[in-house]
N, CA, C and O atoms as CSV, one atom per row, in Angstrom:
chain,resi,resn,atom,element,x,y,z
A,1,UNK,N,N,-67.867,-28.481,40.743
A,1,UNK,CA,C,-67.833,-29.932,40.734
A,1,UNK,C,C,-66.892,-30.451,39.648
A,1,UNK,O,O,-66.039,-31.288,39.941
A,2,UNK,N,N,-67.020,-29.974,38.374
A,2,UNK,CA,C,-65.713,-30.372,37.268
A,2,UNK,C,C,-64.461,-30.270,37.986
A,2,UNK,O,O,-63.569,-30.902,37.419
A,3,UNK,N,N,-64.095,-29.676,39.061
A,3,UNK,CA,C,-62.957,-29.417,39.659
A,3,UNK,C,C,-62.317,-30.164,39.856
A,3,UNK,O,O,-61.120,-30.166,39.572
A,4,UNK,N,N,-62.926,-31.021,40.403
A,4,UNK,CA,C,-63.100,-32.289,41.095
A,4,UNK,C,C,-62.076,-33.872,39.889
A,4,UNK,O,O,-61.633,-34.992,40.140
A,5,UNK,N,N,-62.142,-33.194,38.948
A,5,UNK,CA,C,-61.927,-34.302,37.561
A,5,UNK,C,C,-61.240,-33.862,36.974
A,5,UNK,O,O,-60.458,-34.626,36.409
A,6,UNK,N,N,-61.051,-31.983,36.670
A,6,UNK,CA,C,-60.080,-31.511,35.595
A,6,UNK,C,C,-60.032,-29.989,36.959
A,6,UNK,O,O,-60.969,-29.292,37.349
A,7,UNK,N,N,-58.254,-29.943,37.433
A,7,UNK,CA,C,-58.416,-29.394,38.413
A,7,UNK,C,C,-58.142,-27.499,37.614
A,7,UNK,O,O,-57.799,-26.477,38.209
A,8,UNK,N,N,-58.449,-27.686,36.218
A,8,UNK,CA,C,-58.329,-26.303,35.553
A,8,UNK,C,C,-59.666,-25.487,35.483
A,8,UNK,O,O,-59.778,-24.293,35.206
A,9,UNK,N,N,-60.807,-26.521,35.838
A,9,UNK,CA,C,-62.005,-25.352,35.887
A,9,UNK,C,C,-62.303,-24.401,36.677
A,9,UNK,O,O,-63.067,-23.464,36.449
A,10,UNK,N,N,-61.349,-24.752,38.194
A,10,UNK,CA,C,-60.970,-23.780,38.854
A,10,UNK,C,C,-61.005,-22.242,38.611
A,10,UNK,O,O,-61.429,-21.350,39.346
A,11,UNK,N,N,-60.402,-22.176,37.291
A,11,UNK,CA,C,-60.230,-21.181,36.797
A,11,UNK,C,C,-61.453,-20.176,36.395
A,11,UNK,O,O,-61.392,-18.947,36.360
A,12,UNK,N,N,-62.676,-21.076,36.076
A,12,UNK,CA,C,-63.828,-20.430,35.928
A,12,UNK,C,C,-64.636,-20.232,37.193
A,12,UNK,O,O,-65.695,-19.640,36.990
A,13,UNK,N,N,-64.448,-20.508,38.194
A,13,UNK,CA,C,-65.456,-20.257,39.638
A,13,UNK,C,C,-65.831,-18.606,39.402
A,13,UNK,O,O,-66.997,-18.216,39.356
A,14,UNK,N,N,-64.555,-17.628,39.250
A,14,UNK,CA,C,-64.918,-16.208,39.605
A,14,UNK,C,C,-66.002,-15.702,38.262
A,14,UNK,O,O,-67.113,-15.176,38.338
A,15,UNK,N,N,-65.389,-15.998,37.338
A,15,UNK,CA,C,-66.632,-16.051,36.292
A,15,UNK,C,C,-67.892,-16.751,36.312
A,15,UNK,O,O,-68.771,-16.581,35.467
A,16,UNK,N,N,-67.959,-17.467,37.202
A,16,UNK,CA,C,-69.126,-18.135,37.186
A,16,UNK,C,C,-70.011,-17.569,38.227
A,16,UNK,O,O,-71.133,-18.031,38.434
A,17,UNK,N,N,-69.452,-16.442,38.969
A,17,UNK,CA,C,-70.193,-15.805,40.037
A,17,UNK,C,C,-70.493,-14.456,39.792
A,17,UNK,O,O,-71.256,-13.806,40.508
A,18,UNK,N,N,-69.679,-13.833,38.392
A,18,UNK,CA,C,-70.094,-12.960,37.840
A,18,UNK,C,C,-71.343,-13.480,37.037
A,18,UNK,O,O,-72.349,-12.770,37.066
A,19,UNK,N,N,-71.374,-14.826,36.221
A,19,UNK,CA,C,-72.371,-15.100,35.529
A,19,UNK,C,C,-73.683,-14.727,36.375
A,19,UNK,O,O,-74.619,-14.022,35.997
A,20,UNK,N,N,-73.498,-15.471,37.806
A,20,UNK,CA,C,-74.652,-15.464,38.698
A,20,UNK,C,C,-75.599,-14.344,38.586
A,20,UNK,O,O,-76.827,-14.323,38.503
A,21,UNK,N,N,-74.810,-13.524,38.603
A,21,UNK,CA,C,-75.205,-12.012,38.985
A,21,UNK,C,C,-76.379,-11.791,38.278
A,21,UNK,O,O,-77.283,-11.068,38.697
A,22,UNK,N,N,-76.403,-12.513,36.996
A,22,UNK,CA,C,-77.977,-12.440,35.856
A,22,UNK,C,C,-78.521,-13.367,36.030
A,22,UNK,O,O,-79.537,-13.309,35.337
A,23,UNK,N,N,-78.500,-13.943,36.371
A,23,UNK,CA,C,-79.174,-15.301,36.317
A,23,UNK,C,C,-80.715,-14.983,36.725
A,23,UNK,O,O,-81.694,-14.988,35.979
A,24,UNK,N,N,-80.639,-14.612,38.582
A,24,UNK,CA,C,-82.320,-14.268,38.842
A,24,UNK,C,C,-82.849,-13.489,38.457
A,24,UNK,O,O,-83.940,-13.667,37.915
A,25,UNK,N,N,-82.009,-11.718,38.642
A,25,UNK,CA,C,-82.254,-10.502,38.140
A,25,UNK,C,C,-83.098,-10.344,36.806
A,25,UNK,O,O,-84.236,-9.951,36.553
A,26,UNK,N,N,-81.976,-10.851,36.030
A,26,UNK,CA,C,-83.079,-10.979,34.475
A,26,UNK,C,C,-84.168,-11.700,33.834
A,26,UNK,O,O,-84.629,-11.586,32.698
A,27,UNK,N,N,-84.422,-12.318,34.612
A,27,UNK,CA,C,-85.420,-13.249,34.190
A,27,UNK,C,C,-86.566,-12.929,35.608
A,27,UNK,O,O,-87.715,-13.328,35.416
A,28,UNK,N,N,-86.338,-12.376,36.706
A,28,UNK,CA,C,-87.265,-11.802,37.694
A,28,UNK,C,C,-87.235,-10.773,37.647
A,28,UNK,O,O,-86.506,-10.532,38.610
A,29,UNK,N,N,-87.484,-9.857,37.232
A,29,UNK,CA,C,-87.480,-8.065,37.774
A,29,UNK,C,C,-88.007,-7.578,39.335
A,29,UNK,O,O,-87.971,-6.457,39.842
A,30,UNK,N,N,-88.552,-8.986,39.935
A,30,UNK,CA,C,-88.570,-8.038,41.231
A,30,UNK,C,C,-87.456,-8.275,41.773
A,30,UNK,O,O,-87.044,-7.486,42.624
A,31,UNK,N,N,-86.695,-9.418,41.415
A,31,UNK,CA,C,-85.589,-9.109,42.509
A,31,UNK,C,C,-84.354,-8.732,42.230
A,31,UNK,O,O,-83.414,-9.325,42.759
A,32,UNK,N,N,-84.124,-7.564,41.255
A,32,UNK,CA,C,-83.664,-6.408,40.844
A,32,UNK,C,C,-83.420,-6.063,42.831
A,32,UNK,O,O,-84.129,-6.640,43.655
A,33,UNK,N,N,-82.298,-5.039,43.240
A,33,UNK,CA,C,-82.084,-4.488,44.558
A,33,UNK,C,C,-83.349,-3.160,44.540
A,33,UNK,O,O,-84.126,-2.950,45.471
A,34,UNK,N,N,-83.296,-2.360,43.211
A,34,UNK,CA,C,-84.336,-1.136,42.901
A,34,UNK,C,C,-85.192,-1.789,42.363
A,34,UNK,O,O,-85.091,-2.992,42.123
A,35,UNK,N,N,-86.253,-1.009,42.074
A,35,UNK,CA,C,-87.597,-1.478,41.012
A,35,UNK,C,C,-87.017,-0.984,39.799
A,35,UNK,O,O,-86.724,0.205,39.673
A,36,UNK,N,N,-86.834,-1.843,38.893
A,36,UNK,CA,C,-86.086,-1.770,37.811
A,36,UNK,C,C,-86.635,-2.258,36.726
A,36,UNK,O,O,-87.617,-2.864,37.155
A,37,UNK,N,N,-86.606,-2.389,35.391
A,37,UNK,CA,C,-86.249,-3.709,34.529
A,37,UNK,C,C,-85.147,-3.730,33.807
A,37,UNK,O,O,-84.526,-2.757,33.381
A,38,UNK,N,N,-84.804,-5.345,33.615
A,38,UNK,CA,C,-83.570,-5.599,33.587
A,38,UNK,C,C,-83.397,-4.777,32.024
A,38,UNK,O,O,-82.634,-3.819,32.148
A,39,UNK,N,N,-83.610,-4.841,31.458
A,39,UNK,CA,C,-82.748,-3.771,30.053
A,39,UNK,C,C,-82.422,-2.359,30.461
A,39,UNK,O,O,-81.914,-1.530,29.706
A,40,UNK,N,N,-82.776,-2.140,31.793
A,40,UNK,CA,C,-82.681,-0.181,32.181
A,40,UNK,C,C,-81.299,-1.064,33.555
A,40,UNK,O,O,-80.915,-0.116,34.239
A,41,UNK,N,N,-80.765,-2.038,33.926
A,41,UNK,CA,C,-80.089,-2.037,34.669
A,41,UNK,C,C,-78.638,-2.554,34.356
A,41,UNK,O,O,-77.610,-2.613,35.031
A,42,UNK,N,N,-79.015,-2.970,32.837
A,42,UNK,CA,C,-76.967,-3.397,32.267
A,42,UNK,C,C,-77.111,-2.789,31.397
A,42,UNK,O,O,-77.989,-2.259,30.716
A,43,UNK,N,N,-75.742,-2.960,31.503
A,43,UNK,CA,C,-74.807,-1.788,30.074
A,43,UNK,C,C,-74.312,-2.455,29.031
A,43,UNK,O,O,-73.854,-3.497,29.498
A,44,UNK,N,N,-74.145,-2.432,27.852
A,44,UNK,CA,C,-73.847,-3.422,26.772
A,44,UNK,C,C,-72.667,-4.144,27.451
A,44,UNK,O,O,-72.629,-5.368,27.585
A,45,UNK,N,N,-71.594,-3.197,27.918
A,45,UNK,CA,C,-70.705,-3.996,28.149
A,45,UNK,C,C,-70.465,-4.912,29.398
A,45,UNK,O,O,-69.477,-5.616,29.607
A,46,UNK,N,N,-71.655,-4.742,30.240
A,46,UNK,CA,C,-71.612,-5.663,30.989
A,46,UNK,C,C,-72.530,-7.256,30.170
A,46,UNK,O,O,-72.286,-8.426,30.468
A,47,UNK,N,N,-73.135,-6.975,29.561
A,47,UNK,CA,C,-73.329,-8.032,28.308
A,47,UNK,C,C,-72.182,-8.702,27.706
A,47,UNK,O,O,-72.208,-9.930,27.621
A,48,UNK,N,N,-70.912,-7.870,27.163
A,48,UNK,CA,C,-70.227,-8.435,26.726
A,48,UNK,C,C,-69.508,-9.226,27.539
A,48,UNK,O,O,-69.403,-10.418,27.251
A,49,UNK,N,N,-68.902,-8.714,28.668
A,49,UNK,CA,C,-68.367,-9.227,29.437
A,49,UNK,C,C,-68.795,-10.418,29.889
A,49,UNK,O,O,-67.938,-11.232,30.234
A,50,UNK,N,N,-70.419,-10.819,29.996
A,50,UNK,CA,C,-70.894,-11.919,30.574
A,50,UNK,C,C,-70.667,-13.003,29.696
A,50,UNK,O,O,-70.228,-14.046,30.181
A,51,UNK,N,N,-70.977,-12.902,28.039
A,51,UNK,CA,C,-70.605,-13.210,26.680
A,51,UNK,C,C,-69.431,-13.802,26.221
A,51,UNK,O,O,-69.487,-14.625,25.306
A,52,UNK,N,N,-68.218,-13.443,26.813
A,52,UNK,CA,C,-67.202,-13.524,26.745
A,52,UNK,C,C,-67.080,-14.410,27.927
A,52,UNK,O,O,-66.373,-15.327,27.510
A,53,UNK,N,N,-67.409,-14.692,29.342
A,53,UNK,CA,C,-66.898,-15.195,30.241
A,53,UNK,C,C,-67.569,-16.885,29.788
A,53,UNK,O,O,-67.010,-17.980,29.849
A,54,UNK,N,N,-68.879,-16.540,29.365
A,54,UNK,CA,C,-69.419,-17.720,29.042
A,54,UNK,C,C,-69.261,-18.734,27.761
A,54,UNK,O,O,-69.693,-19.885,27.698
A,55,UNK,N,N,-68.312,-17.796,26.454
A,55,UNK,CA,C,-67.547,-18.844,25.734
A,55,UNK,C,C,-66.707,-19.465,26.369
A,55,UNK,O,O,-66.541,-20.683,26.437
A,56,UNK,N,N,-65.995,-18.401,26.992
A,56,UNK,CA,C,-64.588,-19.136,27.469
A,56,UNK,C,C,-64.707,-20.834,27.994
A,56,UNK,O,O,-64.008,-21.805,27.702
A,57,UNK,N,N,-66.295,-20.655,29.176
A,57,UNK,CA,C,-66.434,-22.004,29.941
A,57,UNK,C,C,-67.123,-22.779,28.922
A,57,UNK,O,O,-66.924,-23.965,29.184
A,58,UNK,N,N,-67.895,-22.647,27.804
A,58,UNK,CA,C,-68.337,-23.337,26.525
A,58,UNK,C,C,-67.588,-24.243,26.046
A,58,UNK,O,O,-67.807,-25.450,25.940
A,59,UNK,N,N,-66.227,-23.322,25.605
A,59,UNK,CA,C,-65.061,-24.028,24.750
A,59,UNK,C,C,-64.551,-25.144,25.442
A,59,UNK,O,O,-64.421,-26.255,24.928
A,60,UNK,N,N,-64.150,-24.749,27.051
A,60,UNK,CA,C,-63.361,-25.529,28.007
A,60,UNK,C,C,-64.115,-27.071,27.816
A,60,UNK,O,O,-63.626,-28.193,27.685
A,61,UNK,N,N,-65.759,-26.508,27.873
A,61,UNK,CA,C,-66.386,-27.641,28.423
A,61,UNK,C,C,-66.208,-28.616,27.201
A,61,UNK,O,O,-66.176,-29.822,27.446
A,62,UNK,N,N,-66.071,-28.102,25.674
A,62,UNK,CA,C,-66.576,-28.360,24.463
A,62,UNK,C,C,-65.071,-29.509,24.300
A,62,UNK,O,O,-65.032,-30.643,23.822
A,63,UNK,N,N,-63.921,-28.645,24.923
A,63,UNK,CA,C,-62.221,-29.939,24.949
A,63,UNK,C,C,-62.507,-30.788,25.355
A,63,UNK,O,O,-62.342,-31.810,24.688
A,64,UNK,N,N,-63.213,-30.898,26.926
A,64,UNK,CA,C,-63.222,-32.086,27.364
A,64,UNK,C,C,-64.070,-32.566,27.716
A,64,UNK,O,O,-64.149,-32.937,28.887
A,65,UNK,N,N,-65.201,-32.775,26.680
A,65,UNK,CA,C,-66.517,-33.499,25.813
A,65,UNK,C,C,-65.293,-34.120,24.973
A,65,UNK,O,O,-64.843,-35.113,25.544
A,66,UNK,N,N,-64.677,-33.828,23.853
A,66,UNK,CA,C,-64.309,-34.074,22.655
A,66,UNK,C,C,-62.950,-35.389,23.613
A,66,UNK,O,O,-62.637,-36.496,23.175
A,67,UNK,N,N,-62.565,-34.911,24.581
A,67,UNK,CA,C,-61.579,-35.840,24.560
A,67,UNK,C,C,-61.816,-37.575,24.667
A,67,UNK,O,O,-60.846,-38.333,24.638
């Protein structure tokens, strides 16, 4: 929807569908694909990676708040 107003957030959609990916998983463990829990199913660096995708859209959002 920011798209819509600043046509650069674009840029975050694919990150934002990687974000997805935790969103239910970790906070539900049943709907994990296996019977799992979520600390036995990511790897630090898929942490970082999520970490990193989610400053990036922080900062973006944080420019144009400030403008």
């Amino acid at each position: 929807m920011c798209s819509r107003y600043e046509e650069d957030f674009d840029n975050f959609v694919e990150g934002g569908m990687i974000l997805d990916r935790y969103y239910i998983p970790t906070r539900y463990p049943g709907a994990l694909a296996r019977p799992a829990v979520p600390y036995r199913s990511y790897l630090s660096k898929d942490a970082q990676e999520a970490i990193n995708i989610a400053a990036k859209i922080v900062e973006r959002v944080k420019r144009e708040i400030e403008k």
